[in-house]
N, CA, C and O atoms as a Tinker XYZ file with bonds, in Angstrom:
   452  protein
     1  N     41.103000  144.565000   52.735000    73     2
     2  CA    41.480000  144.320000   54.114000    64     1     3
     3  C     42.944000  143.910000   54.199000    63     2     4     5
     4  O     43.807000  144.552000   54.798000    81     3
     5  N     43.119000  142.843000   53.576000    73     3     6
     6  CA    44.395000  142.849000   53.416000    64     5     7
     7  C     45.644000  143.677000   53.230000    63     6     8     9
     8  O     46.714000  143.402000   53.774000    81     7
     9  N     45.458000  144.632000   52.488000    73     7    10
    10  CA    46.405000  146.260000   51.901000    64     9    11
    11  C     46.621000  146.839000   53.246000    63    10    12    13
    12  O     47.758000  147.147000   53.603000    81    11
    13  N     45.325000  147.047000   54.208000    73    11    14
    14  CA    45.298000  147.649000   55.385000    64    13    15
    15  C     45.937000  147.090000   56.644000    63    14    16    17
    16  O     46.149000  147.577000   57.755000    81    15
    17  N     46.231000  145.601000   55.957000    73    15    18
    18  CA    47.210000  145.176000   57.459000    64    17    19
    19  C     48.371000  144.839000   56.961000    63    18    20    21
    20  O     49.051000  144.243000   57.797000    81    19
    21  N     48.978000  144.999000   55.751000    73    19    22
    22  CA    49.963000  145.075000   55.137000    64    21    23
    23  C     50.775000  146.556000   55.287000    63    22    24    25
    24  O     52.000000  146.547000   55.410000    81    23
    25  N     50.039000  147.791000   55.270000    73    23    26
    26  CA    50.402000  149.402000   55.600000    64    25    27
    27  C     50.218000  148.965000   57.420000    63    26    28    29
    28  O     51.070000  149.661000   57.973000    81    27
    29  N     49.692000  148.371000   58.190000    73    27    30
    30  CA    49.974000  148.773000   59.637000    64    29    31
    31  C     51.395000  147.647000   59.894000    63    30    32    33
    32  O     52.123000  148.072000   60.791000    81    31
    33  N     51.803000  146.536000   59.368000    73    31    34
    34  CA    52.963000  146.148000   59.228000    64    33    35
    35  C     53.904000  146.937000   59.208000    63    34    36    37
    36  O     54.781000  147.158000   60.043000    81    35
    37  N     53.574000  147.641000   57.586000    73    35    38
    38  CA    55.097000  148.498000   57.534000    64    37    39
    39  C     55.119000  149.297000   58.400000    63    38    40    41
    40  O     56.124000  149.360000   59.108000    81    39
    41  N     54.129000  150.079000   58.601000    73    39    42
    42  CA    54.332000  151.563000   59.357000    64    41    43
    43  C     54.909000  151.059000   60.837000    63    42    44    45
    44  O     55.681000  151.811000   61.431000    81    43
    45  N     54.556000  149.865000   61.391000    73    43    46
    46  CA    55.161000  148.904000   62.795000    64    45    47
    47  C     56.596000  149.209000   62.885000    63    46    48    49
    48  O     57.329000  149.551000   63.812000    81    47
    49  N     56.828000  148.897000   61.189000    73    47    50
    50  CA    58.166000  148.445000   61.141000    64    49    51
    51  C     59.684000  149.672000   61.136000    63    50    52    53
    52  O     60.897000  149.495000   61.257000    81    51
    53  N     58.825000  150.877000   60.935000    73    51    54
    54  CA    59.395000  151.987000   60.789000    64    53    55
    55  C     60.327000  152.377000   61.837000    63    54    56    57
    56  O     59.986000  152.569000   63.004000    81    55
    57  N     61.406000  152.479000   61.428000    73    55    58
    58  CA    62.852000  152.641000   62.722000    64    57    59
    59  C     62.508000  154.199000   62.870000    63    58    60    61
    60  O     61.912000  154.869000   62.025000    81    59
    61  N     63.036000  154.686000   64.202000    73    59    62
    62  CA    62.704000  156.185000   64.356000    64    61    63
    63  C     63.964000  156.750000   63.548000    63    62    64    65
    64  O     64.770000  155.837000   63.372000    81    63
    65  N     64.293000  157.687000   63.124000    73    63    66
    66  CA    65.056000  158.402000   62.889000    64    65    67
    67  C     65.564000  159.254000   63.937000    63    66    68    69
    68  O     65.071000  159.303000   65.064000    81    67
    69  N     66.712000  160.026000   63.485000    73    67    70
    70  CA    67.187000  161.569000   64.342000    64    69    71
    71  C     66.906000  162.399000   63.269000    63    70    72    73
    72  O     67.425000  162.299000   62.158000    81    71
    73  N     65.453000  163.842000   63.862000    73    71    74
    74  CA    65.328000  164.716000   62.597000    64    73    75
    75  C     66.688000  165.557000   62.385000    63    74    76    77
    76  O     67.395000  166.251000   63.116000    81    75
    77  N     66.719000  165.117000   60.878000    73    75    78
    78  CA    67.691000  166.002000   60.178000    64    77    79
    79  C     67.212000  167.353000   60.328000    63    78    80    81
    80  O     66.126000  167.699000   60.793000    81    79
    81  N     68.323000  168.220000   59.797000    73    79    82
    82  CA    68.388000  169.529000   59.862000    64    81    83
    83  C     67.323000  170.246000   58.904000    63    82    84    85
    84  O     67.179000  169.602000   57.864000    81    83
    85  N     66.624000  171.276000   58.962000    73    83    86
    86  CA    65.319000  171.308000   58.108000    64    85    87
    87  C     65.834000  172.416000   56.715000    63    86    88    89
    88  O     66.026000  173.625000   56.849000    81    87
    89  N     65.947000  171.819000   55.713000    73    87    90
    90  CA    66.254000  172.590000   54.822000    64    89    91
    91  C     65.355000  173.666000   54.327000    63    90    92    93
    92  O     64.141000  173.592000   54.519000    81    91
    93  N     66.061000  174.949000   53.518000    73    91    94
    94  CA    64.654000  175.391000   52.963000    64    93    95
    95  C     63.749000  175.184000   52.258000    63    94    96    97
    96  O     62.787000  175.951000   52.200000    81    95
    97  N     63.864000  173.947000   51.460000    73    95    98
    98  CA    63.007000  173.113000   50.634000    64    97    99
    99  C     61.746000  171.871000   51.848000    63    98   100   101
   100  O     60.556000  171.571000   51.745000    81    99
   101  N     62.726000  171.537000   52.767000    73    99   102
   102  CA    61.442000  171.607000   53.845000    64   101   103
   103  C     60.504000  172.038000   54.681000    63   102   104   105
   104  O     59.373000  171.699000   55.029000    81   103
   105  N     61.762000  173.401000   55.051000    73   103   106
   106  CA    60.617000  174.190000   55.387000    64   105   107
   107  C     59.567000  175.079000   54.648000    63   106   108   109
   108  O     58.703000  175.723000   55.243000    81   107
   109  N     59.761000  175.044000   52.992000    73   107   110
   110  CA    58.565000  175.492000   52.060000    64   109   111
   111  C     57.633000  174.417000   52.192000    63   110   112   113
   112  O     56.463000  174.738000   52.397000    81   111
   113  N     57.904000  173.277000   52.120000    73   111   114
   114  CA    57.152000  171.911000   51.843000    64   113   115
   115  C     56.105000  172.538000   53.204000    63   114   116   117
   116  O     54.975000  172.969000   52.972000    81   115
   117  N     56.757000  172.493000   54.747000    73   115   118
   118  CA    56.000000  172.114000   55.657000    64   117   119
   119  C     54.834000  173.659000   55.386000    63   118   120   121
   120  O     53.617000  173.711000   55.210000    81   119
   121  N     55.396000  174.237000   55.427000    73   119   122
   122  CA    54.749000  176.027000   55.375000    64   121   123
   123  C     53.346000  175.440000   54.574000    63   122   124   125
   124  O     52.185000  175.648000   54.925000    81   123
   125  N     53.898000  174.498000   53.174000    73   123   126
   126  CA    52.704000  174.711000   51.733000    64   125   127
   127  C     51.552000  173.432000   52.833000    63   126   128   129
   128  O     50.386000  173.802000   52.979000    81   127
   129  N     51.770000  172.705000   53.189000    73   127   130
   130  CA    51.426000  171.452000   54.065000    64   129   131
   131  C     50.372000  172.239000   55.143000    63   130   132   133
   132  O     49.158000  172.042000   55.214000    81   131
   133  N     51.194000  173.211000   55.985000    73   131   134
   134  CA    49.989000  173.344000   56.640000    64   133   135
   135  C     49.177000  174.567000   56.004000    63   134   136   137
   136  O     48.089000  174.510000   56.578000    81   135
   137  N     49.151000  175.468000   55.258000    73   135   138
   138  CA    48.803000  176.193000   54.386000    64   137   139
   139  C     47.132000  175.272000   53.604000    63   138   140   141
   140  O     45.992000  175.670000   53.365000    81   139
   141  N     47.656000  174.296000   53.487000    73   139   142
   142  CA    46.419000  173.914000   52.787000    64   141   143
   143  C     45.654000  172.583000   53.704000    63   142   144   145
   144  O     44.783000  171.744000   53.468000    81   143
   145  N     46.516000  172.937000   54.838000    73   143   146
   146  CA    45.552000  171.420000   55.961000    64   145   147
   147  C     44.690000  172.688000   56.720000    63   146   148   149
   148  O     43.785000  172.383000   57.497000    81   147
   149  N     44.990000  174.026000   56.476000    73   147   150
   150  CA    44.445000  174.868000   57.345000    64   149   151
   151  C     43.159000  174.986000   56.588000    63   150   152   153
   152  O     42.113000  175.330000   57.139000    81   151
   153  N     43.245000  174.725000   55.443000    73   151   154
   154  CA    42.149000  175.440000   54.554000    64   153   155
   155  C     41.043000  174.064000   54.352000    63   154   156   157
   156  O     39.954000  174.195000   53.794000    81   155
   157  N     41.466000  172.955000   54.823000    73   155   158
   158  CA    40.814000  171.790000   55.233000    64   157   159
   159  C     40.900000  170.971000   54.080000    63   158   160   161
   160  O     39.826000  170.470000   53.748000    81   159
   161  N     42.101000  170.637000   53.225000    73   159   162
   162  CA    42.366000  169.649000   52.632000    64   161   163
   163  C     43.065000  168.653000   53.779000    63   162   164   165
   164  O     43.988000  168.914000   54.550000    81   163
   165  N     42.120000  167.130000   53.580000    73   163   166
   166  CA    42.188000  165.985000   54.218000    64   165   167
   167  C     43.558000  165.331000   53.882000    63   166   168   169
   168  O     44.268000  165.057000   54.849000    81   167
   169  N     43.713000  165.236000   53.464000    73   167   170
   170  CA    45.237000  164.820000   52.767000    64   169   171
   171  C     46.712000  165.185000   53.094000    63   170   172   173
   172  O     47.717000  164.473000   53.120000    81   171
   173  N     46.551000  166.406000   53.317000    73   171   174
   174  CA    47.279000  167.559000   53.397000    64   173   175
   175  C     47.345000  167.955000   55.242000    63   174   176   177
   176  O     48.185000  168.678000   55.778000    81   175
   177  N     46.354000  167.332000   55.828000    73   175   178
   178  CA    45.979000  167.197000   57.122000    64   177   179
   179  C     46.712000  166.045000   57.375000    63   178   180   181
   180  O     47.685000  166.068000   58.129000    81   179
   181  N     46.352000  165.098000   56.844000    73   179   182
   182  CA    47.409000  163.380000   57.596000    64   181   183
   183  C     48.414000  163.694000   56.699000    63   182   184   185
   184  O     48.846000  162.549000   56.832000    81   183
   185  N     49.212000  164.200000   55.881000    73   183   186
   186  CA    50.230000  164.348000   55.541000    64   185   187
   187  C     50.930000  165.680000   56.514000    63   186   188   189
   188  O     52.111000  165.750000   56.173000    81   187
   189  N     50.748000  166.323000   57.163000    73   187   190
   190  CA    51.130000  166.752000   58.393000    64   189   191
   191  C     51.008000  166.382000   59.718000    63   190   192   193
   192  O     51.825000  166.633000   60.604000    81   191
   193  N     50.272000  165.956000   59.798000    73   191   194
   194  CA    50.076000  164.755000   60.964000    64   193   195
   195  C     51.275000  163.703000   60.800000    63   194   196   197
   196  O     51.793000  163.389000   61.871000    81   195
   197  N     51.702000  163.222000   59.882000    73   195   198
   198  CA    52.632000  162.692000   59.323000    64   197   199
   199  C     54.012000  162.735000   60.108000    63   198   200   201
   200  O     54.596000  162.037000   60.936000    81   199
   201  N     54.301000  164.321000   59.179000    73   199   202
   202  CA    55.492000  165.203000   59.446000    64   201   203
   203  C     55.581000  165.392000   61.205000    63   202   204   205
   204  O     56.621000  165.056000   61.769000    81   203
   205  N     54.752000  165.788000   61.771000    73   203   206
   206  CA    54.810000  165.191000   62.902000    64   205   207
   207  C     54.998000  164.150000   64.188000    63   206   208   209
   208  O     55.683000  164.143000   65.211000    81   207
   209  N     53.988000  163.255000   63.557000    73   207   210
   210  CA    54.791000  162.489000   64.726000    64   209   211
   211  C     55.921000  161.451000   64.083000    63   210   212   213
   212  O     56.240000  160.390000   64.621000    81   211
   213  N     56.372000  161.866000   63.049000    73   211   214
   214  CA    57.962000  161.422000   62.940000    64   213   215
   215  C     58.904000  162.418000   62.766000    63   214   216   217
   216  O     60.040000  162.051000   62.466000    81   215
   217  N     58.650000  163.751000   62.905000    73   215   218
   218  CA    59.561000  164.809000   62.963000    64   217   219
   219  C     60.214000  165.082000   61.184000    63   218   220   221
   220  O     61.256000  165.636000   60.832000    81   219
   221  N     59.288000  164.543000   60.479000    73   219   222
   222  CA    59.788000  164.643000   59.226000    64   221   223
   223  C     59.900000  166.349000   59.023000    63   222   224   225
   224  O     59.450000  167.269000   59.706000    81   223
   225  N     60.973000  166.324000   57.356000    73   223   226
   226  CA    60.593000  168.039000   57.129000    64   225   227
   227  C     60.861000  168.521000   58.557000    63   226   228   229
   228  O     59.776000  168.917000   58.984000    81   227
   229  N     61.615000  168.640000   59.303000    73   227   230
   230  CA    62.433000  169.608000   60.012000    64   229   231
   231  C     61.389000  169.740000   61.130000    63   230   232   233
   232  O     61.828000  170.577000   61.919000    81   231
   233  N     59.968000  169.187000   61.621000    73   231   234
   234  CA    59.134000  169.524000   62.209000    64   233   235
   235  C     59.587000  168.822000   63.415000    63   234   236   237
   236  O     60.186000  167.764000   63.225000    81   235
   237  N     59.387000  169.270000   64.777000    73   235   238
   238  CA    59.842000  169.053000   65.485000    64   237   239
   239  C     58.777000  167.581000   65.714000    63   238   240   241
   240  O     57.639000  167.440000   65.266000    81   239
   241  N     59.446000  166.756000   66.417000    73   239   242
   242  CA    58.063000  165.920000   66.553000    64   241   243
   243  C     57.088000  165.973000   67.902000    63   242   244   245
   244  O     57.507000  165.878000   69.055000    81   243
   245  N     56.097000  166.096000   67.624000    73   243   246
   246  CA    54.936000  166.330000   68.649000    64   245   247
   247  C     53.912000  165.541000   68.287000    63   246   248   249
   248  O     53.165000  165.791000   67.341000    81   247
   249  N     53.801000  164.145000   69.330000    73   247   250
   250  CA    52.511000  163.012000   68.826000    64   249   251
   251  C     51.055000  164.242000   68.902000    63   250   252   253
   252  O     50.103000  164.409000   68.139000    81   251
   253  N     51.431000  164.871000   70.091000    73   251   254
   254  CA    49.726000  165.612000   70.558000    64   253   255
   255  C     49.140000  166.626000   69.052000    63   254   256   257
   256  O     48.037000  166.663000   68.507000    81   255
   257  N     50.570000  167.429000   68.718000    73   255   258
   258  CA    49.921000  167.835000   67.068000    64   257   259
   259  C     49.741000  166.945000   65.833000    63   258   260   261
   260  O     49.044000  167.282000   64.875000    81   259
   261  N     50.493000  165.646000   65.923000    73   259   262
   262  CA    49.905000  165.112000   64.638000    64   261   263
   263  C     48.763000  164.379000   65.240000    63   262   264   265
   264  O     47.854000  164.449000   64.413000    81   263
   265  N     48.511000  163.952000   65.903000    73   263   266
   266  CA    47.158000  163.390000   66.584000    64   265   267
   267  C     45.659000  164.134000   66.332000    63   266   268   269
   268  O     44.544000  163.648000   66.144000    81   267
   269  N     46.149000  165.577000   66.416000    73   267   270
   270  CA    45.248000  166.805000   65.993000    64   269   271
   271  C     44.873000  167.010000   64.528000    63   270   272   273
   272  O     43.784000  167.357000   64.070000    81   271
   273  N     45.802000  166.775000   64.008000    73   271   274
   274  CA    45.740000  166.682000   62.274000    64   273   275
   275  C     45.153000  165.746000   62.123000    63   274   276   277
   276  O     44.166000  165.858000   61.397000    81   275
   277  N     45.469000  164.301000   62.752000    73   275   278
   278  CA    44.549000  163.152000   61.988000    64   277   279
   279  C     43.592000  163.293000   62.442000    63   278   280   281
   280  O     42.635000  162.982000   61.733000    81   279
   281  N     43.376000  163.678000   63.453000    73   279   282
   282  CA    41.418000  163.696000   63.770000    64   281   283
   283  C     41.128000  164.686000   63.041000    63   282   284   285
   284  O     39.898000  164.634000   63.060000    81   283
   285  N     41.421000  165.620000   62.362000    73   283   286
   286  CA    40.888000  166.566000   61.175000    64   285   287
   287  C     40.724000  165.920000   60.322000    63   286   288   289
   288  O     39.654000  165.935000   59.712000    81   287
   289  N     41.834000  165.057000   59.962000    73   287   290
   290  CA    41.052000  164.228000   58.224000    64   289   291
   291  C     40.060000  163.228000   58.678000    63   290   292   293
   292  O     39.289000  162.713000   57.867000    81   291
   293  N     40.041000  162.880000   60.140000    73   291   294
   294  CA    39.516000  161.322000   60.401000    64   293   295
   295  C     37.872000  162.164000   60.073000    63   294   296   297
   296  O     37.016000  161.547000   59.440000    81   295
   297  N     37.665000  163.266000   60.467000    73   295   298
   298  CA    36.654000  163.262000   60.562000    64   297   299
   299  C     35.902000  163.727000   58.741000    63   298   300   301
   300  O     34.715000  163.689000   58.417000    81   299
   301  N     36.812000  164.030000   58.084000    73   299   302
   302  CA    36.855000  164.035000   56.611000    64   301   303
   303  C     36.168000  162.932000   55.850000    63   302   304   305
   304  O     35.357000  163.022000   54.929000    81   303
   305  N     36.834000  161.532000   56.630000    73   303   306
   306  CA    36.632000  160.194000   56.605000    64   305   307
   307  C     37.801000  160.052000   55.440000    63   306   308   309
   308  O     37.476000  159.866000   54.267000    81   307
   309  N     39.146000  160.152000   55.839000    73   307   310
   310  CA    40.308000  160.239000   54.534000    64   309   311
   311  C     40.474000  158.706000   55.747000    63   310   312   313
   312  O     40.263000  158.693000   56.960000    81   311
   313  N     40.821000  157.813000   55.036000    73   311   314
   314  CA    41.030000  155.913000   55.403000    64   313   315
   315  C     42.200000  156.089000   56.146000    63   314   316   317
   316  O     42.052000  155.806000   57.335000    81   315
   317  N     43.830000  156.641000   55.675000    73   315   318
   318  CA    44.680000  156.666000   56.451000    64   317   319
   319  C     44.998000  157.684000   57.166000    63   318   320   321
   320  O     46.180000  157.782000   57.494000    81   319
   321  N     44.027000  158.727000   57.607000    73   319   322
   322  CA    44.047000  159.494000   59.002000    64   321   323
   323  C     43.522000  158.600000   60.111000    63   322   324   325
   324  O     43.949000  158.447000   61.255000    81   323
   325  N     42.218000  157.906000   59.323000    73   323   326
   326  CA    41.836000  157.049000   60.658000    64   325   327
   327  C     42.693000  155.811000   61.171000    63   326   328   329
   328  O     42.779000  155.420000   62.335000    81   327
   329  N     43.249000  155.335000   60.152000    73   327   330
   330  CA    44.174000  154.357000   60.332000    64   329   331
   331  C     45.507000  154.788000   61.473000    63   330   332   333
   332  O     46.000000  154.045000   62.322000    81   331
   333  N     45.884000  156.256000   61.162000    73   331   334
   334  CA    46.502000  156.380000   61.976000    64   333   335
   335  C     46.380000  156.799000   63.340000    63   334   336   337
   336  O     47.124000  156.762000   64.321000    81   335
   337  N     45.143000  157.235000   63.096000    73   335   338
   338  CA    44.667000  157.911000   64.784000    64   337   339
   339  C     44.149000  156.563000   65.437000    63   338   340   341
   340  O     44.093000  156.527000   66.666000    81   339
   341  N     43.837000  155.658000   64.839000    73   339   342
   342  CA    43.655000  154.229000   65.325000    64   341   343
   343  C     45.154000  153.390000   66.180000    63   342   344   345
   344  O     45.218000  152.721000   67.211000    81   343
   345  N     46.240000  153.834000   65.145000    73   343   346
   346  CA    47.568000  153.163000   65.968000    64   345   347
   347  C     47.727000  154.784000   67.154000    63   346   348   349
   348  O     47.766000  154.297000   68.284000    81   347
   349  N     47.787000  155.772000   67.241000    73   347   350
   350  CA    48.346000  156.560000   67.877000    64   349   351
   351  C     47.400000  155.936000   69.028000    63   350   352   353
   352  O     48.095000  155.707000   70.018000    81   351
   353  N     46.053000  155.585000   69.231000    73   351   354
   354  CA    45.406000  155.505000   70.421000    64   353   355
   355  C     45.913000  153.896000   70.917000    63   354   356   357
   356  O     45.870000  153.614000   72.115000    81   355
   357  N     46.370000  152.923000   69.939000    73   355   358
   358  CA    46.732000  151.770000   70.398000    64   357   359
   359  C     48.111000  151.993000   71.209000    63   358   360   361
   360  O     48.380000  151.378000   72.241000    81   359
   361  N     49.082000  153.108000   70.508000    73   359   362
   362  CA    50.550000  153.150000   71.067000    64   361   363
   363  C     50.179000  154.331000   72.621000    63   362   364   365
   364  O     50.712000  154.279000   73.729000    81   363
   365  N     49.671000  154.784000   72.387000    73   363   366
   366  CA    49.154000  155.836000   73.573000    64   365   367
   367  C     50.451000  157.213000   72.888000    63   366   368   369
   368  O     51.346000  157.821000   73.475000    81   367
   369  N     50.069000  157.246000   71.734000    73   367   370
   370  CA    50.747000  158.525000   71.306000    64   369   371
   371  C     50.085000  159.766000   70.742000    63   370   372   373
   372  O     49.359000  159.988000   69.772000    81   371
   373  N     50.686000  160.590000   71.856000    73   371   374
   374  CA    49.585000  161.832000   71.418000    64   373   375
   375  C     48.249000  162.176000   72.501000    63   374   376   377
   376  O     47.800000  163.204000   73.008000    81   375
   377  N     47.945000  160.916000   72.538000    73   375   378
   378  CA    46.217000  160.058000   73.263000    64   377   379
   379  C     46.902000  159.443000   74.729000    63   378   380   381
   380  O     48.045000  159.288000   75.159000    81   379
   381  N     45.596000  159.207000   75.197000    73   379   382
   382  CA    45.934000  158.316000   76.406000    64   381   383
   383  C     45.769000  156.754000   75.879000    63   382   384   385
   384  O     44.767000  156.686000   75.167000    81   383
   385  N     46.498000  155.375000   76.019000    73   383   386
   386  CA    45.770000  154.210000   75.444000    64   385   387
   387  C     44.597000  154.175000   75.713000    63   386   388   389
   388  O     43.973000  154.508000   76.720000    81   387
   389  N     44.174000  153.566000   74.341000    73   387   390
   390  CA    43.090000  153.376000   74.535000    64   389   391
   391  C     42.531000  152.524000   73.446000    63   390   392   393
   392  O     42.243000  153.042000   72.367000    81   391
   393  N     42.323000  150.966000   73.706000    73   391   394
   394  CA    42.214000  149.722000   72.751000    64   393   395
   395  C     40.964000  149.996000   71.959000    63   394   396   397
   396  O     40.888000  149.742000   70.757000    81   395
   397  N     39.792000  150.624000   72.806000    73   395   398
   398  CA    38.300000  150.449000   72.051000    64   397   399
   399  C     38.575000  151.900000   71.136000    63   398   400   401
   400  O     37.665000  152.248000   70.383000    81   399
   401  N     39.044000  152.215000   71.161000    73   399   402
   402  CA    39.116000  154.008000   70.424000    64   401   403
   403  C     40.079000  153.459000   69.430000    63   402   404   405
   404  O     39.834000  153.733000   68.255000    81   403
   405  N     41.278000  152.632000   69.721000    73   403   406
   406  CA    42.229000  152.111000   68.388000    64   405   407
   407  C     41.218000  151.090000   67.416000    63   406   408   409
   408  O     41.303000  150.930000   66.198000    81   407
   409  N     40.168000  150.413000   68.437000    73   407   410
   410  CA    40.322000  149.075000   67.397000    64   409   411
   411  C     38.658000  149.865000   66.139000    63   410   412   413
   412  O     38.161000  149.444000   65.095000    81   411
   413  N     38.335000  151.200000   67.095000    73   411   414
   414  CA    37.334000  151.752000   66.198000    64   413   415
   415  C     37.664000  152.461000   65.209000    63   414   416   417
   416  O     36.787000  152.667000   64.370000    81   415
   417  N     39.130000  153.098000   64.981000    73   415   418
   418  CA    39.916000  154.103000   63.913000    64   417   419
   419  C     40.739000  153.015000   63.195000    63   418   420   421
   420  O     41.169000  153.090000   62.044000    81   419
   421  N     40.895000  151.957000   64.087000    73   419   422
   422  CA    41.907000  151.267000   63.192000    64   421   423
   423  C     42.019000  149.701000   63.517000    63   422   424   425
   424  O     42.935000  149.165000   64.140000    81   423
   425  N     40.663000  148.953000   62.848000    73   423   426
   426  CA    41.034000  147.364000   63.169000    64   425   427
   427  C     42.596000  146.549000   63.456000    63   426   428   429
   428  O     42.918000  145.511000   64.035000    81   427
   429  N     43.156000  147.363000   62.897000    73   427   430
   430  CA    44.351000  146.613000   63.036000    64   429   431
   431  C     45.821000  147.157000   63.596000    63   430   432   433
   432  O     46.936000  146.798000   63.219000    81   431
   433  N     45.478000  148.123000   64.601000    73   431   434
   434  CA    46.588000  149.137000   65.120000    64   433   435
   435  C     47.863000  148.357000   65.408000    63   434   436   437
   436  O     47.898000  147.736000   66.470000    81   435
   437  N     48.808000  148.315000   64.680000    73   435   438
   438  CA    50.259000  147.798000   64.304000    64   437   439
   439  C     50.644000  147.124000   65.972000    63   438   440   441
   440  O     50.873000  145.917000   66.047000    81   439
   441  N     50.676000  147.735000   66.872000    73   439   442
   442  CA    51.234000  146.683000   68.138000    64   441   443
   443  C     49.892000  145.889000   68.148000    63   442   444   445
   444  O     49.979000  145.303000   69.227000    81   443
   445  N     49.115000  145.647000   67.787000    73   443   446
   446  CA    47.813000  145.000000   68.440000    64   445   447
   447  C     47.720000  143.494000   67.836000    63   446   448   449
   448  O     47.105000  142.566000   68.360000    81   447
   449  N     48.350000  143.453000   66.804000    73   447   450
   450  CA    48.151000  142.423000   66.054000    64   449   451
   451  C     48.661000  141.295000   66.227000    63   450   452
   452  O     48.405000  140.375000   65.449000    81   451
């Protein structure tokens, strides 16, 4: 329990960036990323979900598609898809707010605490 409110800390703490320019080594990365979140690796699903809603890897950022990815792993039951689809419903990103839907994906959704 502890580890889990220690990762919604940091991830709180995360300054936004401006996405950099997408190299071709990111855009292979993102291509191989959704390539195998398509094929329903969980991992590979919140690790594009990821790339999303921080615009990592050249991806433009869109909360409503990484929101989509983590409810693919959430339903996998991968711990930090739900964790994150837990803060996206606490921040209203992606989602409409929504406290009982955060505090069920994610006891401890980073503004909530």
């Amino acid at each position: 329990m502890k580890v889990n409110r220690l990762v919604c800390i940091i991830l709180s703490s995360v300054v936004p960036q401006l996405p950099a320019q997408q190299s071709e080594a990111d855009r292979e990365l993102l291509a191989n990323l959704r390539t195998e979140a398509d094929k329903g690796d969980a991992e590979r699903q919140w690790e594009l979900g990821n790339a999303f809603l921080l615009g990592d890897l050249g991806a433009a950022k869109d909360a409503v598609e990484a929101v989509k990815w983590y409810r693919k792993a959430t339903e996998q039951n991968l711990a930090e898809a739900q964790s994150m689809l837990g803060s996206c419903y606490a921040e209203g990103e992606g989602v409409a707010k929504d406290h009982r839907e955060a505090v069920k994906w994610n006891p401890c959704p980073a503004r909530m605490i």
